[in-house]
MIVO-395147 format. One line per 5 residues: number of its first residue (from 1); their letters; for each residue x, y, z of N, C-alpha, C. Coordinates in Angstrom, 1 decimal. Atoms other than C-alpha are relative to their C-alpha. Example, Ala and Ser with C-alpha at 12.3 -4.5 7.8 and 13.67 -1.06 7.14 Angstrom:
// residues 2
1> as> 0.9:-1.2:0.0:12.3:-4.5:7.8:0.9:1.2:0.0; -0.9:-1.1:0.0:13.7:-1.1:7.1:-0.8:1.1:0.8
***
This chain:
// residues 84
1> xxxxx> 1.1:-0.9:0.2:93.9:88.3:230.8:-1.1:-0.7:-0.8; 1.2:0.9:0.8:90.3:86.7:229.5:-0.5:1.5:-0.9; 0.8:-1.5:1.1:88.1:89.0:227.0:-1.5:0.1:1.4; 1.2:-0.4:-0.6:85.1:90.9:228.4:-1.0:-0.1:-1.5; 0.2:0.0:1.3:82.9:89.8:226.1:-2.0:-0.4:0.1
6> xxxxx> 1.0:0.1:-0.4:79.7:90.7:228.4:-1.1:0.7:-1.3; 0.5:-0.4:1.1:78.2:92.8:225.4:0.5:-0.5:-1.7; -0.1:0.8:1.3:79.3:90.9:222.3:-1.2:-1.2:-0.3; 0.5:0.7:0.2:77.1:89.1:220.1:-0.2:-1.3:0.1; 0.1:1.4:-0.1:75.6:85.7:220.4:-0.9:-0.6:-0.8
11> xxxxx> 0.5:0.9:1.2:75.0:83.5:217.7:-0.3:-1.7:0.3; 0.4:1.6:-0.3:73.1:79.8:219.0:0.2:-1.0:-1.2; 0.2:0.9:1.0:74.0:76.9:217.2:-0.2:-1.5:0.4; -0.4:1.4:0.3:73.7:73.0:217.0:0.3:-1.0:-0.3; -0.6:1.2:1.0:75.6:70.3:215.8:0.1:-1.2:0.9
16> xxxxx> 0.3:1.7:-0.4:75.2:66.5:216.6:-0.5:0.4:1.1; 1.0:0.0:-1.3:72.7:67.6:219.6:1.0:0.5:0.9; -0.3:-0.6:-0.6:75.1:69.9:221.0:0.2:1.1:0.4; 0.7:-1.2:-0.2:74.3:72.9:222.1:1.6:1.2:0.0; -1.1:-1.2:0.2:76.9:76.0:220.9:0.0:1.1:0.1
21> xxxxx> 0.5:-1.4:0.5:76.9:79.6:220.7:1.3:1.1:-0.5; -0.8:-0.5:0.3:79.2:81.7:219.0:-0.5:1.8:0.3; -0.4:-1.3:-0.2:80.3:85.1:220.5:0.9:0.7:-0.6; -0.5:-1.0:1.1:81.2:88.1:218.3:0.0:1.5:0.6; -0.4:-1.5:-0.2:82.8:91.4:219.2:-1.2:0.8:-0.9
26> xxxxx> 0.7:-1.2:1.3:80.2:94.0:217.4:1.0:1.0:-0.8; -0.8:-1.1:0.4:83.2:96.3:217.1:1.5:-0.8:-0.7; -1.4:0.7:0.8:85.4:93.5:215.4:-0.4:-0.3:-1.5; 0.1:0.0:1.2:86.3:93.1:211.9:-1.5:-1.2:-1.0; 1.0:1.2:0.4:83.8:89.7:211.5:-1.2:0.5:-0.4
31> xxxxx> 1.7:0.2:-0.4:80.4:90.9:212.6:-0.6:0.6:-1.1; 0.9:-0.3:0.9:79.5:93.1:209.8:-0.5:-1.5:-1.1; 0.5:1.2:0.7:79.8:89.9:207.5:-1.4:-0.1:0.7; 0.6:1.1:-0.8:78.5:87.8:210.1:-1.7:0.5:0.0; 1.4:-0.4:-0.2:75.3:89.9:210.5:-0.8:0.0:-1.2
36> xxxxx> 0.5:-0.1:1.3:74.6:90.3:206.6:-0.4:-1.8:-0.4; 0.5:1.3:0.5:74.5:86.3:206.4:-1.2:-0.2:0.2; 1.4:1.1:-0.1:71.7:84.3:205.9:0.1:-0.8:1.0; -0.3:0.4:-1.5:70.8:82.6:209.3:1.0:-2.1:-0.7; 0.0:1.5:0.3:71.0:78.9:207.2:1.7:-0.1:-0.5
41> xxxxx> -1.2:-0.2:0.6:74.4:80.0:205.9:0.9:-0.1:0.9; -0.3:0.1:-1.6:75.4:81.0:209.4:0.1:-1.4:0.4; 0.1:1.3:-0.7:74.8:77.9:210.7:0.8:-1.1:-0.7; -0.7:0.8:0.4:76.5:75.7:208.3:1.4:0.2:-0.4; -1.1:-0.8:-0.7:79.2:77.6:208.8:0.8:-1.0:1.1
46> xxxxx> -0.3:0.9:-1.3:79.6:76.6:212.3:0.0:-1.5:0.0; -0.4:1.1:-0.6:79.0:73.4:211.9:1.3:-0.7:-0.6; -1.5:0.4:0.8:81.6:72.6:208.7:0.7:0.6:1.4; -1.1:0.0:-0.9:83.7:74.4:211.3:0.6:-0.6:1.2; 0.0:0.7:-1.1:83.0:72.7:214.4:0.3:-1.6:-0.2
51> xxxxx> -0.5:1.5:0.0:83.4:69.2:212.8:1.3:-0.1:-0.9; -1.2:-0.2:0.4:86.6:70.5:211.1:1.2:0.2:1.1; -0.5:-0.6:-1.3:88.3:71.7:214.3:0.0:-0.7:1.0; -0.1:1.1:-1.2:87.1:69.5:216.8:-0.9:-1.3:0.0; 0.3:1.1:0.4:85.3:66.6:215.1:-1.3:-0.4:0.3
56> xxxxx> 1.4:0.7:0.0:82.1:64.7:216.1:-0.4:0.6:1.4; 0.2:-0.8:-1.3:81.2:66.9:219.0:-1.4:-0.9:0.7; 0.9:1.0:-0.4:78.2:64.2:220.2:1.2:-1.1:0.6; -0.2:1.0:-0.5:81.2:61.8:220.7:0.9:0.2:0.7; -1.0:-0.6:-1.3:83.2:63.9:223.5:-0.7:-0.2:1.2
61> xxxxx> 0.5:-0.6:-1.7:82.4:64.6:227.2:-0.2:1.1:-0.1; -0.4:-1.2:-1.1:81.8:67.8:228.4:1.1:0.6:0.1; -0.9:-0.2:-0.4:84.6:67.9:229.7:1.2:0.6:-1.1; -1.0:-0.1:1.4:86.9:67.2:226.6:-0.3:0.8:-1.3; 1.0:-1.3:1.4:84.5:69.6:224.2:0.5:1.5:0.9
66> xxxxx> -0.2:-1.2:-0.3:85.6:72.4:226.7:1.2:-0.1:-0.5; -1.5:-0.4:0.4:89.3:71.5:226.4:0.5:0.2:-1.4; -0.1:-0.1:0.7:88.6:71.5:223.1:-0.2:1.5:-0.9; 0.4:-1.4:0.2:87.0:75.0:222.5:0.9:0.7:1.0; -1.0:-1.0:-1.3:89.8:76.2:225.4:1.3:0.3:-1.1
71> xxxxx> -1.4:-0.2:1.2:92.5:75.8:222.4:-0.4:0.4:-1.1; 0.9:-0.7:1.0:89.9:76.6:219.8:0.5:1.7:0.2; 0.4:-1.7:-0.5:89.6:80.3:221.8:1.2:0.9:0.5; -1.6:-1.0:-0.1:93.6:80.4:222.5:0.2:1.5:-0.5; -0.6:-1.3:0.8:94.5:84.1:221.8:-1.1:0.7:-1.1
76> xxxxx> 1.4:-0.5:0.7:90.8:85.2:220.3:0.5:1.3:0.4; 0.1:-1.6:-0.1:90.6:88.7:220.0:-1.7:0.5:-0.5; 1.5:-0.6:0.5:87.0:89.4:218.1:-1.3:-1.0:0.1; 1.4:0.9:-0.1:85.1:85.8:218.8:0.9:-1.4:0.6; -0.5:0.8:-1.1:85.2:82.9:220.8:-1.6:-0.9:-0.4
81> xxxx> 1.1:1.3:-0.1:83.1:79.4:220.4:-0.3:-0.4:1.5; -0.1:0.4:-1.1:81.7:78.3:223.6:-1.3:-1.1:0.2; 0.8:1.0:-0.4:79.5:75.4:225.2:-1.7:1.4:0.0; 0.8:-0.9:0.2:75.8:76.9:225.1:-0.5:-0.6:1.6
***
């Protein structure tokens, strides 16, 4: 079963020149935070997370940055990282 996650928020981000966006349930526990941060706060967020998790995202493929956000997004329930 995948999520429907046609109306859930989307949060654009950046790191090492690669393009991200993080999707957020509105009706999941996160988003109120998520929405009250500060955008700069937000963002450095993602990226500590994205180079804690899956490392130097500039020095993957495509390919190997999905399979990496595919195990990232195992068993998500309220948010999900994805290629932008």
């Amino acid at each position: 079963m995948s999520l429907d996650t046609t109306n859930w928020a989307k949060f654009p981000v950046s790191v090492d020149g690669v393009d991200f966006v993080s999707v957020i349930d509105p009706n999941g526990s996160f988003y109120p935070q998520i929405i009250t941060m500060p955008n700069e706060v937000l963002v450095n967020f993602h990226e500590q997370m994205i180079h804690d998790v899956i490392g130097c995202p500039s020095s993957m493929t495509r390919d190997e940055l999905q399979a990496e956000l595919d195990a990232v997004n195992l068993g998500a329930t309220q948010a999900i990282l994805a290629l932008a």
